[in-house]
KEMARBA-45699 format. One record per residue (C-alpha): residue number from 0; x, y, z. Coordinates in pm, 1 decimal. Example, Ala and Ser with C-alpha at 12.3 -4.5 7.8 and 13.67 -1.06 7.14 Angstrom:
2
<site><i>0</i><u>1230.0</u><v>-450.0</v><w>780.0</w></site>
<site><i>1</i><u>1367.0</u><v>-106.0</v><w>714.0</w></site>
***
This chain:
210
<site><i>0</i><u>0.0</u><v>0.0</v><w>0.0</w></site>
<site><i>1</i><u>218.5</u><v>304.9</v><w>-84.2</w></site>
<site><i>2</i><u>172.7</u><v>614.1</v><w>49.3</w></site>
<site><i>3</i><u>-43.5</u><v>902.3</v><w>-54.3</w></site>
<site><i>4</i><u>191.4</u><v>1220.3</v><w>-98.7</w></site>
<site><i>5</i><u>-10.1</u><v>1373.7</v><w>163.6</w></site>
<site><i>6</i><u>-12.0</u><v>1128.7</v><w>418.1</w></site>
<site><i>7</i><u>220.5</u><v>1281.3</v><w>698.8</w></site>
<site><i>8</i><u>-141.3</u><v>1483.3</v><w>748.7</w></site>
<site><i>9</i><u>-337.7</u><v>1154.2</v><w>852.5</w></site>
<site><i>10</i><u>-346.0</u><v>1016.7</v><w>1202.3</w></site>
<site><i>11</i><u>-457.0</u><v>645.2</v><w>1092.3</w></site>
<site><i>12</i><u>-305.4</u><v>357.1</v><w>1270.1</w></site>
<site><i>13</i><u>-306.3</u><v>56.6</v><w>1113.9</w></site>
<site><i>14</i><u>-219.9</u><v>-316.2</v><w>1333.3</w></site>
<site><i>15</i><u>-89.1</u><v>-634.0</v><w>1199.4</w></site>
<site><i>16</i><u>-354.0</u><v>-891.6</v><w>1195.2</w></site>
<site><i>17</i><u>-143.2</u><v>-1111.9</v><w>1365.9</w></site>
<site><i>18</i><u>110.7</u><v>-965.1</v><w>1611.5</w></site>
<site><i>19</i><u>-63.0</u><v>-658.9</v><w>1654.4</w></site>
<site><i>20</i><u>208.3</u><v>-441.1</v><w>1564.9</w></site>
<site><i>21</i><u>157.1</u><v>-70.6</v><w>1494.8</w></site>
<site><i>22</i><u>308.6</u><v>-56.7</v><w>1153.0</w></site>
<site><i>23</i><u>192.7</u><v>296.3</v><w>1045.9</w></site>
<site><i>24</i><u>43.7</u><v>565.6</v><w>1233.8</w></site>
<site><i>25</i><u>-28.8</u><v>860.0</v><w>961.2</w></site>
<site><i>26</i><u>351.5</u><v>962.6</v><w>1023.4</w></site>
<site><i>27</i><u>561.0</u><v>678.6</v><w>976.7</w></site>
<site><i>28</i><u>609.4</u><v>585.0</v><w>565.5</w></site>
<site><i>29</i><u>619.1</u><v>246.5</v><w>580.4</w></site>
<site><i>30</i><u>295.5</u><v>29.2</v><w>642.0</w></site>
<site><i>31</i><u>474.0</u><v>-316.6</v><w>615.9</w></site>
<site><i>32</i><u>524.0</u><v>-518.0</v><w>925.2</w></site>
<site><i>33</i><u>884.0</u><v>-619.4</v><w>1020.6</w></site>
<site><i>34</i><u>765.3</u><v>-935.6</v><w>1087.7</w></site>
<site><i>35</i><u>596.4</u><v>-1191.1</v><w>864.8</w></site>
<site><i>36</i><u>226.1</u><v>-1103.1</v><w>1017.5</w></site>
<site><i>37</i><u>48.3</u><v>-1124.3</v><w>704.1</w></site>
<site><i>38</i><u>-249.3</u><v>-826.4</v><w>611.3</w></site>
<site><i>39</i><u>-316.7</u><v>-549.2</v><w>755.9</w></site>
<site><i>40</i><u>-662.4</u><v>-487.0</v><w>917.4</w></site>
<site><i>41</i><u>-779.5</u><v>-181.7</v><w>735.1</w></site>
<site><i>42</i><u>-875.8</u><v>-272.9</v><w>349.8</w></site>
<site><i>43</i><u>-699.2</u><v>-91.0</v><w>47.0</w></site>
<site><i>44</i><u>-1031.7</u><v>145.5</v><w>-2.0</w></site>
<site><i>45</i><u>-1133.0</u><v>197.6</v><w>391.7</w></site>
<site><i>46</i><u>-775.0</u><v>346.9</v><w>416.4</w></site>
<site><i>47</i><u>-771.3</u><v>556.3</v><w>138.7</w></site>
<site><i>48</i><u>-1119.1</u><v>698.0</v><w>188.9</w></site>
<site><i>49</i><u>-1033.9</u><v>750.3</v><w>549.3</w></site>
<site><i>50</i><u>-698.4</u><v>974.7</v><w>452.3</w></site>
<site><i>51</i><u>-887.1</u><v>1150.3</v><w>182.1</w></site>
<site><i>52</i><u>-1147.2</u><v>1292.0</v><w>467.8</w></site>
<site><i>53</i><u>-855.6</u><v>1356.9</v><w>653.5</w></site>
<site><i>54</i><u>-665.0</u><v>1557.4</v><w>430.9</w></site>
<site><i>55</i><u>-995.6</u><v>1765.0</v><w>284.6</w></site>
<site><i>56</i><u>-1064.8</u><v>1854.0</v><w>617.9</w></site>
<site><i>57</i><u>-746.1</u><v>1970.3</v><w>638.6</w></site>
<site><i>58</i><u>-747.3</u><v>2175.0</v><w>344.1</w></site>
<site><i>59</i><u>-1059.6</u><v>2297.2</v><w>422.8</w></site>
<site><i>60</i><u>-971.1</u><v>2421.3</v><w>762.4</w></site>
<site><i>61</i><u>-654.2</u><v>2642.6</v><w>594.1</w></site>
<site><i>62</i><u>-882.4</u><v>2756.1</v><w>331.4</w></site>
<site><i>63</i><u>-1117.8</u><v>2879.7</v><w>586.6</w></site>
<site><i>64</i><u>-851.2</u><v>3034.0</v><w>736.9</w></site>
<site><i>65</i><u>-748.0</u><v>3275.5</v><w>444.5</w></site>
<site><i>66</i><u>-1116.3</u><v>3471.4</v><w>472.0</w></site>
<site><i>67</i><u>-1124.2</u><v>3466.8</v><w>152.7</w></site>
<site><i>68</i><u>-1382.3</u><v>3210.3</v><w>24.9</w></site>
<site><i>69</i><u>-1795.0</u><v>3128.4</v><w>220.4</w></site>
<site><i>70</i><u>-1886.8</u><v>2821.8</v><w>268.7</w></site>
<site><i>71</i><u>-2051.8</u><v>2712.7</v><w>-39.2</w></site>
<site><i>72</i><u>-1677.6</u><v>2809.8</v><w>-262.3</w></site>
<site><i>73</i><u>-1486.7</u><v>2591.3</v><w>-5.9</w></site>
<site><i>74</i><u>-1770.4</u><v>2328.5</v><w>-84.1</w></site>
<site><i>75</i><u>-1659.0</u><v>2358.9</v><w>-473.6</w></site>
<site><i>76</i><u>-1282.5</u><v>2393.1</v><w>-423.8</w></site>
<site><i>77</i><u>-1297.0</u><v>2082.9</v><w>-214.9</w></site>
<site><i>78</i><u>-1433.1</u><v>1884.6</v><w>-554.7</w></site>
<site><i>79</i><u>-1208.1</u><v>2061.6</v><w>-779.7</w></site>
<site><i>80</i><u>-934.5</u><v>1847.1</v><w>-958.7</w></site>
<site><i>81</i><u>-624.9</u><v>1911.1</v><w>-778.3</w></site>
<site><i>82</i><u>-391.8</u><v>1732.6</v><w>-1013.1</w></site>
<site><i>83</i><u>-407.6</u><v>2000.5</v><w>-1238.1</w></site>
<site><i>84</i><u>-138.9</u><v>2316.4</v><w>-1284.0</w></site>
<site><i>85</i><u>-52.1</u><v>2458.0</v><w>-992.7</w></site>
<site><i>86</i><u>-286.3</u><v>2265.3</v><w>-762.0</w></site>
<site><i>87</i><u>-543.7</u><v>2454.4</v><w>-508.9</w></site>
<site><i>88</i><u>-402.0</u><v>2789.5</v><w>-655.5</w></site>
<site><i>89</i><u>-483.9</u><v>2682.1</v><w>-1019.8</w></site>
<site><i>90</i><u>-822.0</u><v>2575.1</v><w>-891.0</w></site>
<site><i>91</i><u>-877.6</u><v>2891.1</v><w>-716.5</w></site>
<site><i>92</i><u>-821.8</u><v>3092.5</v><w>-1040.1</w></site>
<site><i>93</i><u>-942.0</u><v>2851.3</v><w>-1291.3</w></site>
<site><i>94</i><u>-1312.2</u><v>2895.5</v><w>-1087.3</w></site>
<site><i>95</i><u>-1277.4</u><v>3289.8</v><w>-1056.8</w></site>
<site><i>96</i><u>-1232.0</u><v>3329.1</v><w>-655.8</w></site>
<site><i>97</i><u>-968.9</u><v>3455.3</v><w>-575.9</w></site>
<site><i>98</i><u>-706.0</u><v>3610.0</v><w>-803.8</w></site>
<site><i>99</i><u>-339.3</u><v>3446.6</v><w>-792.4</w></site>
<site><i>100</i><u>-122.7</u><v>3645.9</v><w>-595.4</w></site>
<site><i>101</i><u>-411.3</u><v>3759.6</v><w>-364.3</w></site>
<site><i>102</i><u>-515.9</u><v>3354.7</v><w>-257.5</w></site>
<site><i>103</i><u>-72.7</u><v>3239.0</v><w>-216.3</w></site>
<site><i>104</i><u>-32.3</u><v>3586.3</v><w>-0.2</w></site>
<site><i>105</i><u>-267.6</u><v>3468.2</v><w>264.4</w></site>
<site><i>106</i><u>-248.4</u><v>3091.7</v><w>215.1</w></site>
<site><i>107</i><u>149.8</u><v>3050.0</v><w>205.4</w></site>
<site><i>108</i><u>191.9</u><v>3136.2</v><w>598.1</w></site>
<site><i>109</i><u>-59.2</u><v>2875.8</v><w>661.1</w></site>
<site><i>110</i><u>198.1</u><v>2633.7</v><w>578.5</w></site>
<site><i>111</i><u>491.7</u><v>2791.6</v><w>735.2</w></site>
<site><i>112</i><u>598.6</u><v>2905.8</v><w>357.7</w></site>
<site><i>113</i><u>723.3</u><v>3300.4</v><w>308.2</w></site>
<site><i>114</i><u>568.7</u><v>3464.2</v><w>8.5</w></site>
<site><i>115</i><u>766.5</u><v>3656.4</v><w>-262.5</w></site>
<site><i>116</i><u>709.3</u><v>3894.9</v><w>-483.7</w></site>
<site><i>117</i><u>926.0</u><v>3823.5</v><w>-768.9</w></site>
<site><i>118</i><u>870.0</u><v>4183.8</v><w>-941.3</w></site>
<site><i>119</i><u>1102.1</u><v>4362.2</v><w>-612.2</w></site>
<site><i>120</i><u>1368.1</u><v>4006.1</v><w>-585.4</w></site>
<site><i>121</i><u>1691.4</u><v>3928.7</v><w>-778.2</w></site>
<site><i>122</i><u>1768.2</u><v>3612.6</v><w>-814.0</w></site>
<site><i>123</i><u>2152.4</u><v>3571.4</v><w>-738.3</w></site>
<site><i>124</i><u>2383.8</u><v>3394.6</v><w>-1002.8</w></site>
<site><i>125</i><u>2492.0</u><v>3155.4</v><w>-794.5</w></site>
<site><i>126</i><u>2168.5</u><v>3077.5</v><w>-732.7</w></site>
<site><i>127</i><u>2050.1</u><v>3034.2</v><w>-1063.0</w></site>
<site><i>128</i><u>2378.8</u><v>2855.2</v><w>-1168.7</w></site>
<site><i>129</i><u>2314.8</u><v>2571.1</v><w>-930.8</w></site>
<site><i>130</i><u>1949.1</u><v>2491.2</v><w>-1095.7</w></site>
<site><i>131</i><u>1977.8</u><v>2379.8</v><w>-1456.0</w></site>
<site><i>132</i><u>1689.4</u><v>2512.4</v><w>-1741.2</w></site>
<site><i>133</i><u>1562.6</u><v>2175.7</v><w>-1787.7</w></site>
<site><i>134</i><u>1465.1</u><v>2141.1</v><w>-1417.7</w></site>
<site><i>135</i><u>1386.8</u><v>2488.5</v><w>-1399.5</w></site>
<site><i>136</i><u>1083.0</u><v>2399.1</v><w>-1674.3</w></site>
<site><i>137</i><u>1023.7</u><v>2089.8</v><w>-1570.5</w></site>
<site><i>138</i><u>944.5</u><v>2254.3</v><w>-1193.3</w></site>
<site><i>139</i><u>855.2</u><v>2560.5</v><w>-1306.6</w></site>
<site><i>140</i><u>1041.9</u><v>2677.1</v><w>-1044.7</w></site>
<site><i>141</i><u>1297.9</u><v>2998.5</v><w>-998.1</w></site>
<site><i>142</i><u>1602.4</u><v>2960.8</v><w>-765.0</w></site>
<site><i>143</i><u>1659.2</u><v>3250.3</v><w>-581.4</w></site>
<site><i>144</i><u>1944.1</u><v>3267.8</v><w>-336.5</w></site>
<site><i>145</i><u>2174.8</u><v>3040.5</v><w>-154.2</w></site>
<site><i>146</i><u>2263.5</u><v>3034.9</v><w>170.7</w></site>
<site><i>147</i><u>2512.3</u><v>2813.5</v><w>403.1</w></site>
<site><i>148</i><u>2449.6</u><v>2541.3</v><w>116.9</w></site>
<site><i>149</i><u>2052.0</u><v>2587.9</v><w>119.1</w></site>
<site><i>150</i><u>1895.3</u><v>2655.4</v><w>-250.5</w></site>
<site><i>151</i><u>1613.7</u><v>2896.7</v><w>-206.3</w></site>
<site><i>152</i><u>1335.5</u><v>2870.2</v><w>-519.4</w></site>
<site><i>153</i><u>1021.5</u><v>2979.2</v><w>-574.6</w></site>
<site><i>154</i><u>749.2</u><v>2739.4</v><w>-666.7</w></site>
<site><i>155</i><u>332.5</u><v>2875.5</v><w>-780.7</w></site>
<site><i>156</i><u>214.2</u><v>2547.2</v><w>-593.7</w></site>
<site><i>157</i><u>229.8</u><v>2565.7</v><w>-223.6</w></site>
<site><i>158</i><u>138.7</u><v>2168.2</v><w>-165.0</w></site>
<site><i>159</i><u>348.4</u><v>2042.4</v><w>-415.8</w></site>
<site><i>160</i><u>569.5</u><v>1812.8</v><w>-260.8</w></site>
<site><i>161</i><u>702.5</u><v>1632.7</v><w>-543.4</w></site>
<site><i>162</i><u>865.9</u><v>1939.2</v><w>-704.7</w></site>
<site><i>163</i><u>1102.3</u><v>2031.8</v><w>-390.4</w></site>
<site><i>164</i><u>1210.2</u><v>1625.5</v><w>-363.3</w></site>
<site><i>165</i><u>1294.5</u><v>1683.4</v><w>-724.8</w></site>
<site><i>166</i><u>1513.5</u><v>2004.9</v><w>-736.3</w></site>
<site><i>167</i><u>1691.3</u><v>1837.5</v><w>-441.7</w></site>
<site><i>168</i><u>1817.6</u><v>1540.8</v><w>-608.3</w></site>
<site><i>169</i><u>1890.0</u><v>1771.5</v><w>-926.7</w></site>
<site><i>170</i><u>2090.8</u><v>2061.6</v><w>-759.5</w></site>
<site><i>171</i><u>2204.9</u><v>1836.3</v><w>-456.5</w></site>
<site><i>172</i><u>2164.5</u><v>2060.2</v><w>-209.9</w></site>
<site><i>173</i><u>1884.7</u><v>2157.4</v><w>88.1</w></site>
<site><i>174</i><u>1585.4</u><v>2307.0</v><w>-112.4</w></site>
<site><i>175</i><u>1391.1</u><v>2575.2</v><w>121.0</w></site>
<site><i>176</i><u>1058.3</u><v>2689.2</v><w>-80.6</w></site>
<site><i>177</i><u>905.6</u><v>3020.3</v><w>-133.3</w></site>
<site><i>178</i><u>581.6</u><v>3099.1</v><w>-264.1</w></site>
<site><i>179</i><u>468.7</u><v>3326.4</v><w>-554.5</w></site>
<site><i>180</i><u>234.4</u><v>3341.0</v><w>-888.0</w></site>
<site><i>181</i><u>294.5</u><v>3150.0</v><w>-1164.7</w></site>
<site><i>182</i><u>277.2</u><v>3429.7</v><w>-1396.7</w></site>
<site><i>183</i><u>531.6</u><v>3610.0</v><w>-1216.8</w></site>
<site><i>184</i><u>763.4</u><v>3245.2</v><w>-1219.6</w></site>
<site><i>185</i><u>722.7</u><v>3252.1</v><w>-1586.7</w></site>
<site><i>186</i><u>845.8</u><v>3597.3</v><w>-1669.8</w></site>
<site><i>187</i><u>1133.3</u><v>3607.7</v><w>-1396.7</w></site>
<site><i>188</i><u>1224.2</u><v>3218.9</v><w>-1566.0</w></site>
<site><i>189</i><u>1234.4</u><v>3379.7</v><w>-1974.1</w></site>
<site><i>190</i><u>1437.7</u><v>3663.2</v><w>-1866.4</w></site>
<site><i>191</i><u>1729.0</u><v>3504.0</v><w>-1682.4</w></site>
<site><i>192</i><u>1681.4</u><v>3137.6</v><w>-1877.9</w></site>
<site><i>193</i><u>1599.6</u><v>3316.4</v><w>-2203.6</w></site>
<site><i>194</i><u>1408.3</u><v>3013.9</v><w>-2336.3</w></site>
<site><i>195</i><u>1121.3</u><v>2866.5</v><w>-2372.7</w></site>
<site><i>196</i><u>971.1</u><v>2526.2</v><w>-2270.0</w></site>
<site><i>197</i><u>908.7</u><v>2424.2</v><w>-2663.9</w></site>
<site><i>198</i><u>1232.6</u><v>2544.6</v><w>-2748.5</w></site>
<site><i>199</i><u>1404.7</u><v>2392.6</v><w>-2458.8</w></site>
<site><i>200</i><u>1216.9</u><v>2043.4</v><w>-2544.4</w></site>
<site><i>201</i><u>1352.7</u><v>2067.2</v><w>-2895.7</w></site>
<site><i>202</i><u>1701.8</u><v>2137.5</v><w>-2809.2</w></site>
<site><i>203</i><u>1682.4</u><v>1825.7</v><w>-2529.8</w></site>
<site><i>204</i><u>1590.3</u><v>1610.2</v><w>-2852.5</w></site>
<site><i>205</i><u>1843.8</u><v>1717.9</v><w>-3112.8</w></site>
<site><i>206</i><u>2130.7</u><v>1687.7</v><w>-2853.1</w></site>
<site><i>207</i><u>2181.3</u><v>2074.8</v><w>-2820.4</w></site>
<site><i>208</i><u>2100.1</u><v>2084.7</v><w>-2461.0</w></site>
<site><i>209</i><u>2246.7</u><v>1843.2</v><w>-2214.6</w></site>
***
């Protein structure tokens, strides 16, 4: 049973049928006994549907907490498709409530993230050396500074978990995320990669870019 990618918010606990071992507890990744017990008490779908109310309440709660959407939206945003660009933020935009910049501003903090605005930060060269253009596109994501070994970057997609694991393994270093709109990601990302995503693909294909 692997994993959702947000199941560190989930307090399940889940015993072995046979030794009764705790073998994941909503914080712990791995739901396989140590010991040849056999299956675990909770059923593939019970789980799952039991994490999902989890984690919707808990998106619910920090959407509340922004003041920027009644009752009925949060109803809405809780059935929108989440998989799609940028997440909750796309969502938020794609259904007219809340414009970009305004939603992040108040919903970054709720996650312990800082919010940027990209039109009053310069990215620093080392920064932006450390980050290759393909993962830059790929991530749509802007590096920003570096300190004591730490790559800062900015990412439009506050619960995207996947993207910071990703830039880590690319640049090799820590990976602290900032927050800010897309829009403003894309223009800062032209002007100091000077390409485009099309352009970059082609250039991956024909050997040009490594």
């Amino acid at each position: 049973l692997p994993p959702s990618t947000e199941s560190h918010y989930a307090r399940v606990a889940c015993f072995c049928t046979y030794c009764t071992r705790k073998v994941y507890d909503g914080l712990n990744l791995s739901r396989i006994c140590p010991l040849p017990c056999g299956p675990l008490i909770e059923e593939t779908f019970s789980l799952r549907y039991v994490e999902m109310n989890v984690q919707q309440t808990f998106l619910a709660n920090l959407l509340r907490r922004t003041g920027l959407f009644t009752e009925a939206q949060l109803e809405i945003l809780l059935k929108a498709d989440l998989s799609e660009e940028n997440g909750i933020a796309g969502a938020v935009v794609r259904l007219e409530m809340a414009k970009e910049a305004e939603f992040l501003e108040k919903f970054a903090p709720l996650l312990g993230l800082r919010y940027v605005d990209l039109t009053k930060t310069v990215p620093t060269n080392e920064a932006l050396q450390l980050l290759p253009a393909r993962a830059v596109y790929q991530y749509n994501a802007l590096p920003l500074s570096v300190e004591e070994g730490e790559l800062t970057v900015a990412l439009s997609d506050p619960m995207n978990s996947v993207a910071a694991d990703g830039i880590r393994l690319v640049c090799g270093h820590p990976v602290r995320v900032c927050i800010a709109p897309s829009e403003e990601i894309d223009k800062a990302i032209k002007r100091h990669y000077g390409v485009g995503a099309e352009a970059l693909d082609a250039m991956i294909e024909d050997g040009r870019y490594d």
